[in-house]
C-alpha positions in Angstrom: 0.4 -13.7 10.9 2.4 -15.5 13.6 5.9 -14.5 14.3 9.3 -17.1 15.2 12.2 -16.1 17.0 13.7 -19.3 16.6 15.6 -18.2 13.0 15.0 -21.7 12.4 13.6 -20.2 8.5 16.4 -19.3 6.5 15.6 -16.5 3.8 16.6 -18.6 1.1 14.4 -21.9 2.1 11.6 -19.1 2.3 12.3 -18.3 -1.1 12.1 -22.3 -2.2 9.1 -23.0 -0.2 7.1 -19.7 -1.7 5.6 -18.1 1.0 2.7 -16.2 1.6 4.6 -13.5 1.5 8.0 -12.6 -0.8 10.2 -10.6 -0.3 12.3 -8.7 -2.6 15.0 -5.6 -3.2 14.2 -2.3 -4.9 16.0 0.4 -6.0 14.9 3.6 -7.6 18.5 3.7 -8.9 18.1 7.2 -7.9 22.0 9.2 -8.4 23.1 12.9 -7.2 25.5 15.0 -8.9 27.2 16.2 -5.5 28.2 12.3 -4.1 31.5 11.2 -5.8 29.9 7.8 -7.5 29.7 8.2 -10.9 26.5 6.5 -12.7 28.8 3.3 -13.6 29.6 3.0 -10.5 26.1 3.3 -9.6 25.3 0.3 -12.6 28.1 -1.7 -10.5 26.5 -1.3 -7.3 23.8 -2.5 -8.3 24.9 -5.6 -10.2 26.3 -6.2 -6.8 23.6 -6.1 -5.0 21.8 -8.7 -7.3 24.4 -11.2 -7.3 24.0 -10.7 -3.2 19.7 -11.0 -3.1 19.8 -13.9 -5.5 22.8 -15.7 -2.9 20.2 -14.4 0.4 17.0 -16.2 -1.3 15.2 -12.3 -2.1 12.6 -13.4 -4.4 13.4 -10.6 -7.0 15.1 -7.2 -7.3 13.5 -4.7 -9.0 14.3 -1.2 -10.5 12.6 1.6 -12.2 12.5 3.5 -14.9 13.0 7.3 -15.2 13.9 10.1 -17.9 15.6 13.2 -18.4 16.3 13.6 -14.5 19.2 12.3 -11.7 16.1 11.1 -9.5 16.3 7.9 -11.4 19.1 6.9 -13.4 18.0 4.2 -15.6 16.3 4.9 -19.1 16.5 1.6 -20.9 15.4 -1.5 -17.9 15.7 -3.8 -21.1 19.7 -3.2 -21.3 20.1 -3.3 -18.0 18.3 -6.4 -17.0 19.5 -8.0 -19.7 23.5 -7.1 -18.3 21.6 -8.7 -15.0 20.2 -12.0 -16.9 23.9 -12.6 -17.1 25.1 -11.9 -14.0 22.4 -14.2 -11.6 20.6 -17.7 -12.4 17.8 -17.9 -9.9 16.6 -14.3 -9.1 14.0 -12.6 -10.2 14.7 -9.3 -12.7 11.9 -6.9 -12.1 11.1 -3.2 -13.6 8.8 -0.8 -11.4 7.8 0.3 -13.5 7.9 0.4 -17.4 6.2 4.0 -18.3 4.2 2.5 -21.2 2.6 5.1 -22.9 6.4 6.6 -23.3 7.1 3.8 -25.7 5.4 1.6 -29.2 4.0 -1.2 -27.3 5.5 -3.7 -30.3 9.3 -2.3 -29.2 8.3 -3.0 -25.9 6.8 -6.2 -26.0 9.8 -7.3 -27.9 12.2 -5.6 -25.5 11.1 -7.9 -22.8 10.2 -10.6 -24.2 14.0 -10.7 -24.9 14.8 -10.3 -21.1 12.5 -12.7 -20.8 14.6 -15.5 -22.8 17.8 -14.3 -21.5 17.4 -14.9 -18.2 15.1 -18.3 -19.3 11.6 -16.9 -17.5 12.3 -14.5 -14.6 10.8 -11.5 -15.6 8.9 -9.6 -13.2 7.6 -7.0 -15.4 5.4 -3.7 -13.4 3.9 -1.1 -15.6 2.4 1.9 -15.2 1.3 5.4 -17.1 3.5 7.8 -15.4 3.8 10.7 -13.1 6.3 13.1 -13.7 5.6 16.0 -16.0 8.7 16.8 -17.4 8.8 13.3 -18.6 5.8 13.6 -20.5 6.6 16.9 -21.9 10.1 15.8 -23.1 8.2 13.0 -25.1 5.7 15.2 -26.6 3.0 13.5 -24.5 -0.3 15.2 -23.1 -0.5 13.8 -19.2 -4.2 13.5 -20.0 -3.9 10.9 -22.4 -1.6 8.8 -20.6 -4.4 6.4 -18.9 -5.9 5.4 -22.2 -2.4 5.5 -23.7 -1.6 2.9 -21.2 -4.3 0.5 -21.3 -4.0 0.6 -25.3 -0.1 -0.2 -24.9 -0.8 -3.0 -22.5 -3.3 -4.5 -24.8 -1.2 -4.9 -27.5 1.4 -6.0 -25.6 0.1 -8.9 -24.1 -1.6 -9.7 -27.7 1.6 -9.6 -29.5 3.6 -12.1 -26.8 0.9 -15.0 -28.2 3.1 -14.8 -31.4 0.2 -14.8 -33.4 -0.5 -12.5 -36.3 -3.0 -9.7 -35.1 -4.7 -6.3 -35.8 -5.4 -3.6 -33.4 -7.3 0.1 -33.7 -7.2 2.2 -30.7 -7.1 6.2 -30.1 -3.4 6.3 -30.0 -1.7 2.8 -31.2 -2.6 1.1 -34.5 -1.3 -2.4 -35.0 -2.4 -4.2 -39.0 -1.7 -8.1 -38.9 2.0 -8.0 -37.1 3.0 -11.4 -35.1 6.5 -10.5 -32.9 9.5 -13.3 -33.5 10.3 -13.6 -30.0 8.0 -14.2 -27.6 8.4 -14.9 -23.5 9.8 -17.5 -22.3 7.2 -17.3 -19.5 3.6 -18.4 -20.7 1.3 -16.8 -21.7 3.5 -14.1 -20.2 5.4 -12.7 -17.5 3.6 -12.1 -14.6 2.4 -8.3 -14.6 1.6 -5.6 -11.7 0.1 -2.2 -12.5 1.5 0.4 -10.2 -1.2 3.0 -8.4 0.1 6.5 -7.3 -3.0 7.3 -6.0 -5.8 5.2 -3.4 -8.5 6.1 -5.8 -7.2 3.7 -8.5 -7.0 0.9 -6.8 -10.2 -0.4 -7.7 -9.7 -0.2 -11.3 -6.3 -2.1 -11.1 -8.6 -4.8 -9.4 -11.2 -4.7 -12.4 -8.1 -5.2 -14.7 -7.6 -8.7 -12.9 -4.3 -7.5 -12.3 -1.3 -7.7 -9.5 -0.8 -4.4 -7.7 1.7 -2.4 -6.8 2.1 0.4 -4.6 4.7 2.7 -2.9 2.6 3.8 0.9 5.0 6.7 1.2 3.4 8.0 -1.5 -0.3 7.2 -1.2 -0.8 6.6 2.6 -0.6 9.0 5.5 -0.2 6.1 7.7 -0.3 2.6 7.3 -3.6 1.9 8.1 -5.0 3.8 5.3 -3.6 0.8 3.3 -6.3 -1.5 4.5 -8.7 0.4 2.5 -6.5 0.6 -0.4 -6.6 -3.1 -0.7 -10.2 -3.7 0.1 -10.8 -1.2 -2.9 -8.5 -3.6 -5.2 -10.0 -6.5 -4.1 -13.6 -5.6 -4.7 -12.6 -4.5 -8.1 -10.6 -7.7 -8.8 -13.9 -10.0 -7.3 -15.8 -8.8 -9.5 -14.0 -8.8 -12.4 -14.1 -12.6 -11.7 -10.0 -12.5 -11.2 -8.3 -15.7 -10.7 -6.4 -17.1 -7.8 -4.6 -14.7 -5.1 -3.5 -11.9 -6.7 -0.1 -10.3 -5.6 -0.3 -7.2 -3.6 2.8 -5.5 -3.9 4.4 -2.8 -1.7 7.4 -1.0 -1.9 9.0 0.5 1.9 12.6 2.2 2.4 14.0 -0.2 4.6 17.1 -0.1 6.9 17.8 -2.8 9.5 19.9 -2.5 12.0 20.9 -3.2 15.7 18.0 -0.6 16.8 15.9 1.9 15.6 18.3 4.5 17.3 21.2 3.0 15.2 19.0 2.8 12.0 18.0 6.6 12.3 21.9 7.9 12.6 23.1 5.7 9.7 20.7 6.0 7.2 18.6 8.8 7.7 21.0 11.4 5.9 20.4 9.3 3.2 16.7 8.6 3.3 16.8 12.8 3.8 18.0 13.4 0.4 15.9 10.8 -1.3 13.1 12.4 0.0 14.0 16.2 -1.2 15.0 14.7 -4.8 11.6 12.7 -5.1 9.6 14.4 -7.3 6.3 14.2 -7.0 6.0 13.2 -2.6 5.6 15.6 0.1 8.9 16.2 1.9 8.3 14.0 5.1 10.9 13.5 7.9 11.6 10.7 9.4 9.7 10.7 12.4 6.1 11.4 10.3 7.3 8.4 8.2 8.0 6.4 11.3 4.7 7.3 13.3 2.8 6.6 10.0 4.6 3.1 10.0 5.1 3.6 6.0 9.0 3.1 6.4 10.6 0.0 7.6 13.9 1.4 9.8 14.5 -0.6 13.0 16.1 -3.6 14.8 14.9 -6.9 13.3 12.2 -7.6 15.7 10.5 -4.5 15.0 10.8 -4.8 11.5 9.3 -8.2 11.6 6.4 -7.0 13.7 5.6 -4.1 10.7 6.0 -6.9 7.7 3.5 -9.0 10.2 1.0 -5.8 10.1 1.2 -5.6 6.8 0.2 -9.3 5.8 -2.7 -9.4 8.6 -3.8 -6.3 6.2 -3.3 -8.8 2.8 -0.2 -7.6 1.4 1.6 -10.6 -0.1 5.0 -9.2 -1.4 7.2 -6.2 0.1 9.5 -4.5 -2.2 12.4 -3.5 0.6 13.8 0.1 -1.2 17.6 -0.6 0.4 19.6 1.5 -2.3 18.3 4.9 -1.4 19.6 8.1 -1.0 23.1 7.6 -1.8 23.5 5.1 1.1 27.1 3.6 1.6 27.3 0.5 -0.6 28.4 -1.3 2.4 25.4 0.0 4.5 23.2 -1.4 1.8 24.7 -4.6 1.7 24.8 -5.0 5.2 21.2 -3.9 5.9 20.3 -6.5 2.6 21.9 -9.0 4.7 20.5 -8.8 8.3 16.7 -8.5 6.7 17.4 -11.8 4.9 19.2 -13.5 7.8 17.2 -12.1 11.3 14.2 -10.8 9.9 12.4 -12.8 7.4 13.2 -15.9 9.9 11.2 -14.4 12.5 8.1 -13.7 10.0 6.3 -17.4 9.5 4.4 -17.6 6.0 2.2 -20.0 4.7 2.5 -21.9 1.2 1.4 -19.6 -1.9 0.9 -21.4 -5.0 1.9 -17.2 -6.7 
C-alpha cells in the first residue's frame, strides 16, 4: 500500500468511498473498581465516543461482551446497541464478540435482529465460542463443548433470520418448526465475523466462508506471524469456494499522538492495567508489544506506516482499541480524533465493493 502526506483524504470521504481498508473504534468496555468512574459513567463515555466516530467517518464501533467479571463490563450488547441505534444515524454498531454457546440461538437471533431494525441495517455482528473459564463455569457450560455449541448456535441463527418456519436436531440445540417475527433488516443477514483466539483456527474460520476476526496481542508474537495467520484463512476460505473478498479483521490498542515518546507517557499507565486485568494474555510490556509491532502507539506517520504493513499482509479492516485501560476520556477522544484526521489521510486505499 502507498502512503499520502498530502491529508488531502478526509476520514469521513474514506468512509463514503469504502476503502480497501475500514477503520473502526473498539472497546472492551473493560472497568476497574479502584478508578472513580462508575459503570454509568463508563455507558456514557462510550455513547460519547460513538456519536464522535460516526461525526470522524469510523466505519463502526464495536464492543464486547463479557460476564461475571470488571474485565468487561457489558453483559447484554443487545441493550446497549440498541441505546446506541438511538443515539447515531450512520455508524456501524458492532459486538466482538457475542459468546454464542452462552445463549438459545432463537433469543439471540431475535435479539439482533431487533438491533438490526433499530438502527435500519447497521449491525456488525462478530461471534465467537468463548475463552474465559469462569464464564463457562458460571453458565453451567463444559469448555469442551463450546466449539460444537457454537457452530450449532450459529446454524440456527442464520436459519431462523430467513423468517421461515424450520426444524433443527443438533447435540445441544433442538429447534421443531419455529419461524422468528422479526427478522434483519439487513438481507439475508448482517454481515458476520468469527473471532480466532488462537493461529491454529484460522483455517477453519476460512472453511466456514466466513469474515475473520482477530486480536494479534493475543495470537501473535510479532506482527509478522500474522501473515501466516491469514494465508491459513485464506486457504481454508478458497477452498470452501467463499465468495468475494472476505473481511480480515484486526483489533490493536491504539494511541496517537505527537510522538511515540509522548504516546508511551500518556497512555501506557493505562495500557499497563489493561494488560494485568486481561484474562487470558501474557502480561507484555510495552516495549515487547512495540518491538512485536502488535500495538499501534506513535505519531501519525508511524502509525500510518504499521496500518500500511498490515494491508500489504491482507488485512482489510483495523479495529483501533482506543478505550483501554481506564484512559482519560479526553485522551480517548483526542487520540480518536488525530487517527481520523492525520492518519487515515496519509494511508491511500483502493475501492472495496465489502
Amino acid at each position: 500500500m502507498t502512503m499520502c502526506t498530502s491529508g488531502a483524504i478526509s476520514a469521513t470521504d474514506l468512509a463514503k468511498e469504502g476503502g480497501a481498508m475500514k477503520f473502526s473504534i473498539f472497546s472492551v468496555c473493560d472497568h476497574y473498581l479502584d478508578v472513580p468512574r462508575s459503570i454509568g459513567q463508563l455507558y456514557s463515555q462510550i455513547l460519547s465516543e460513538m456519536e464522535l466516530a460516526e461525526e470522524l467517518g469510523y466505519w463502526a464501533y464495536f464492543i464486547a461482551e463479557h460476564h461475571f467479571h470488571e474485565y468487561g463490563a457489558v453483559p447484554s450488547p443487545p441493550t446497549f446497541l440498541g441505546a446506541a441505534s438511538q443515539r447515531t444515524s450512520r455508524l456501524g454498531l458492532g459486538v466482538a464478540v457475542s459468546v454464542l454457546p452462552f445463549h438459545n440461538p432463537l433469543v439471540l437471533a431475535e435479539e439482533y435482529a431487533v438491533v438490526d431494525q433499530l438502527s435500519q441495517g447497521r449491525l456488525r455482528l462478530g461471534v465467537g465460542s468463548g475463552y474465559l473459564q469462569h464464564e463457562f463455569q458460571a453458565f453451567g457450560i463444559s469448555p469442551e463443548e463450546r466449539r460444537q455449541r457454537f457452530d450449532e448456535a450459529l446454524a440456527i441463527m442464520v436459519r431462523a433470520w430467513q423468517g421461515e418456519p424450520f426444524s433443527f436436531e443438533g447435540t445441544y440445540y433442538r429447534v421443531d418448526n419455529v419461524r422468528i417475527a422479526v427478522t434483519p433488516y439487513q438481507k439475508p443477514h448482517p454481515p458476520l465475523w468469527v473471532a480466532i483466539l488462537h493461529a491454529d483456527r484460522a483455517y477453519y474460520v476460512g472453511r466456514m466462508g466466513r469474515n475473520i476476526m482477530m486480536v494479534p496481542y493475543a495470537t501473535c508474537d510479532t506482527i509478522d506471524d500474522l501473515a501466516e495467520i491469514i494465508a491459513a484463512y485464506r486457504r481454508g476460505y478458497a477452498e470452501a469456494g467463499g465468495e468475494g473478498e472476505p473481511d480480515i479483521a484486526v483489533a490493536l490498542h491504539t494511541y496517537v499522538s505527537s510522538s511515540k515518546e509522548a504516546a508511551r507517557e500518556e497512555a501506557d499507565a493505562a495500557l499497563w492495567r489493561y494488560v494485568v486485568t486481561r484474562l487470558y494474555a501474557r502480561r507484555r510490556s510495552f516495549d515487547e508489544l512495540d518491538r512485536g509491532e502488535v500495538i499501534l502507539f506513535g505519531d501519525p506517520e508511524l502509525v500510518a506506516a504499521r496500518l500500511s504493513k498490515l494491508a500489504d499482509m491482507g488485512v482489510t479492516h483495523v479495529m483501533a482499541l482506543m478505550n483501554f485501560g481506564a484512559l482519560e476520556a479526553e485522551r480517548v477522544r483526542q487520540s480518536m480524533i488525530t487517527f481520523a484526521r492525520e492518519v487515515i489521510p496519509r494511508v491511500v486505499a483502493t475501492p472495496s465493493s465489502l
